[in-house]
C-alpha positions as CSV (number, residue, x, y, z in Angstrom):
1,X,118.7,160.4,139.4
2,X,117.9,159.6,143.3
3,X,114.9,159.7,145.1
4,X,114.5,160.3,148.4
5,X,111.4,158.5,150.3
6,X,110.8,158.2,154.3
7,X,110.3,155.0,155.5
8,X,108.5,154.4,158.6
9,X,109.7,151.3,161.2
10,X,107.0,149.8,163.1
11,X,106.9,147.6,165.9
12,X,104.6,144.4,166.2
13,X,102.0,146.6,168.1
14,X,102.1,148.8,165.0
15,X,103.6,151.7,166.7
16,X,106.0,154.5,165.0
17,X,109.2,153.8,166.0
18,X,111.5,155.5,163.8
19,X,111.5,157.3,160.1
20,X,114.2,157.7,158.1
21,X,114.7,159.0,155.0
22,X,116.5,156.9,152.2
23,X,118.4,157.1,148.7
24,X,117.3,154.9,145.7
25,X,118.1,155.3,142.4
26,X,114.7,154.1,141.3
27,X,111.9,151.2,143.0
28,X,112.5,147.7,141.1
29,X,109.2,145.9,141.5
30,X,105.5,147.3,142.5
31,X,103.7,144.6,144.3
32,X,100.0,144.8,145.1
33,X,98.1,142.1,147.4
34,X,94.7,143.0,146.3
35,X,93.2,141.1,149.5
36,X,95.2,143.8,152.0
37,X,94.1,146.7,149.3
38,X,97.8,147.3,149.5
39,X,100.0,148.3,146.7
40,X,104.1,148.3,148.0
41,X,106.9,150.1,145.9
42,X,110.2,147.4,146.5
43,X,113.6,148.1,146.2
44,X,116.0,145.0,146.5
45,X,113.4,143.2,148.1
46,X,112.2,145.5,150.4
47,X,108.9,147.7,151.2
48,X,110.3,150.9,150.7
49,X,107.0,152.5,150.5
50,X,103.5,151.3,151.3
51,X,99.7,153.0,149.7
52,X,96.6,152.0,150.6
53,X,94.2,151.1,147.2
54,X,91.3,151.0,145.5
55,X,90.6,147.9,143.2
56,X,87.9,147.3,140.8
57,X,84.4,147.4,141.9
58,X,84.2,143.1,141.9
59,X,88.2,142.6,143.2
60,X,87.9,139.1,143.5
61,X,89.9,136.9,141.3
62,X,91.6,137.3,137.9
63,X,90.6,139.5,135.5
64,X,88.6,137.5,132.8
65,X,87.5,140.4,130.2
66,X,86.7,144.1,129.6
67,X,83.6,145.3,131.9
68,X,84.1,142.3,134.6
69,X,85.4,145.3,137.4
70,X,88.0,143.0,138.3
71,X,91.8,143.8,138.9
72,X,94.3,141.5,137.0
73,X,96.5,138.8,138.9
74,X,100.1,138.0,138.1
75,X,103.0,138.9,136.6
76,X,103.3,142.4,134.8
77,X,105.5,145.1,133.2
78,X,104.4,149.1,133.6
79,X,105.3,149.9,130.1
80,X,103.7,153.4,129.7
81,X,102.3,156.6,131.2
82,X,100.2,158.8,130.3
83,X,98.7,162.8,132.0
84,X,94.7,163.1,131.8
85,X,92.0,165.3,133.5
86,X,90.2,162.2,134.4
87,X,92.7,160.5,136.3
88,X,95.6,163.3,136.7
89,X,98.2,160.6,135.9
90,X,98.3,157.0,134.9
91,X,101.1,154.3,134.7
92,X,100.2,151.6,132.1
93,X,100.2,147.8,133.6
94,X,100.7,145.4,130.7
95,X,97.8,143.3,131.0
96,X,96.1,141.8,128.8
97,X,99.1,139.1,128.6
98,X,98.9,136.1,125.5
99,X,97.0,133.9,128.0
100,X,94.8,136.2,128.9
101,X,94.0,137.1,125.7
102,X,93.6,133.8,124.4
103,X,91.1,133.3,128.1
104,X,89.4,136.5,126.8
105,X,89.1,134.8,122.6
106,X,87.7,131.3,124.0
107,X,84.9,133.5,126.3
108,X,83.9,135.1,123.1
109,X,84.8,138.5,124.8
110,X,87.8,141.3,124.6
111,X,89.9,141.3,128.0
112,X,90.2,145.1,128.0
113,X,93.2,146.3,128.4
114,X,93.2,150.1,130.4
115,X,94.8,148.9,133.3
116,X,96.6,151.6,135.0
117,X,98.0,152.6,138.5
118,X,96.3,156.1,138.5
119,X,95.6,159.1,140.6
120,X,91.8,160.2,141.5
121,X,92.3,163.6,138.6
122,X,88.2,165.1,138.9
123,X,87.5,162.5,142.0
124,X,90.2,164.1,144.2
125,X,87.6,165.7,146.0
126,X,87.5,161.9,148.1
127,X,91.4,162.3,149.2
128,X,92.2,158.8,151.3
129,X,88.3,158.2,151.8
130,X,88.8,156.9,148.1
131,X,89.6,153.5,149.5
132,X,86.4,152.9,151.6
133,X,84.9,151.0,148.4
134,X,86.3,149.6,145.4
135,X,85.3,151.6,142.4
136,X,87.7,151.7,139.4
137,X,87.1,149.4,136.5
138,X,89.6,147.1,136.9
139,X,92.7,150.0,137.7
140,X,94.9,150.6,140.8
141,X,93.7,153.8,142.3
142,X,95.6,155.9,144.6
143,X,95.6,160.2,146.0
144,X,96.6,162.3,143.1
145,X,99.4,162.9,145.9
146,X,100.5,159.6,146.0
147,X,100.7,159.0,142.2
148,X,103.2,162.1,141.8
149,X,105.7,160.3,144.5
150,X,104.9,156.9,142.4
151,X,105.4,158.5,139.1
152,X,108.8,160.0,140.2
153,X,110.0,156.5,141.5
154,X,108.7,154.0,139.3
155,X,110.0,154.3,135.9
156,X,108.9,152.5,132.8
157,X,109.3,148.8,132.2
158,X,109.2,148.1,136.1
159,X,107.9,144.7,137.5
160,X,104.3,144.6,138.7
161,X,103.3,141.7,140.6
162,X,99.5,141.7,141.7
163,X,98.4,138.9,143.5
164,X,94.8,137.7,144.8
């Protein structure tokens, strides 16, 4: 199956220089740099696709357990997906990994584990203003919008890398 999604060329003065519409057969690797509030879907290395984010409500650092608000750092898989009222749709991120788990055991605590790339479902009301605070519990949160172009490109047992 291809997808089709327009990419925009920018110049260093950040103006619109040209879009084009491009072919993939699916994205490779979803990176997010949590400090930009930027999530990018990658094809062969490139930023095909670019979607301003909401993090958790306290987005600095690694996620150390369930209820710290944080986003996890590192290396992931999306390994599921799931359709809800709350959050319209939702792609699974893998965390907790074994040594965050084994972080989580020698705290004494649980590291959670609902960590999701997910749409705004009941809070799509906000549209794009969504991202004028952090507010998720530790999820990825984009327009329900944007998470129906992400659910059509980025299939199960994709790459997620999400760095500080």
């Amino acid at each position: 199956r291809s997808i089709c999604l327009k990419l925009y060329f920018k110049s260093q003065s950040d103006r619109l220089l040209e879009a084009k519409t491009i072919n993939i057969d699916a994205v490779d690797k979803v990176l997010v740099e949590k400090s930009k509030r930027h999530m990018h879907l990658m094809f062969k290395g490139i930023i095909v696709k670019t979607y301003k984010v909401a993090l958790g409500f306290d987005p600095i650092g690694h996620k150390h357990f369930e209820g710290d608000g944080r986003t996890p750092e590192g290396f992931y898989t999306i390994d599921w997906r799931q359709h809800s009222k709350r959050f319209h749709k939702s792609l699974h991120v893998s965390y907790p990994s074994r040594a965050d788990k084994a972080s989580a055991k020698t705290a004494g605590k649980s590291p959670g584990g609902a960590i999701m790339i997910h749409g705004l479902g009941s809070f799509n009301f906000l549209g794009k203003l969504h991202t004028k605070k952090d507010w998720t519990l530790g999820c990825v949160a984009v327009t329900n919008e944007q998470i129906n172009e992400i659910w059509n490109c980025v299939p199960n047992g994709t790459p997620i890398e999400i760095r500080p």
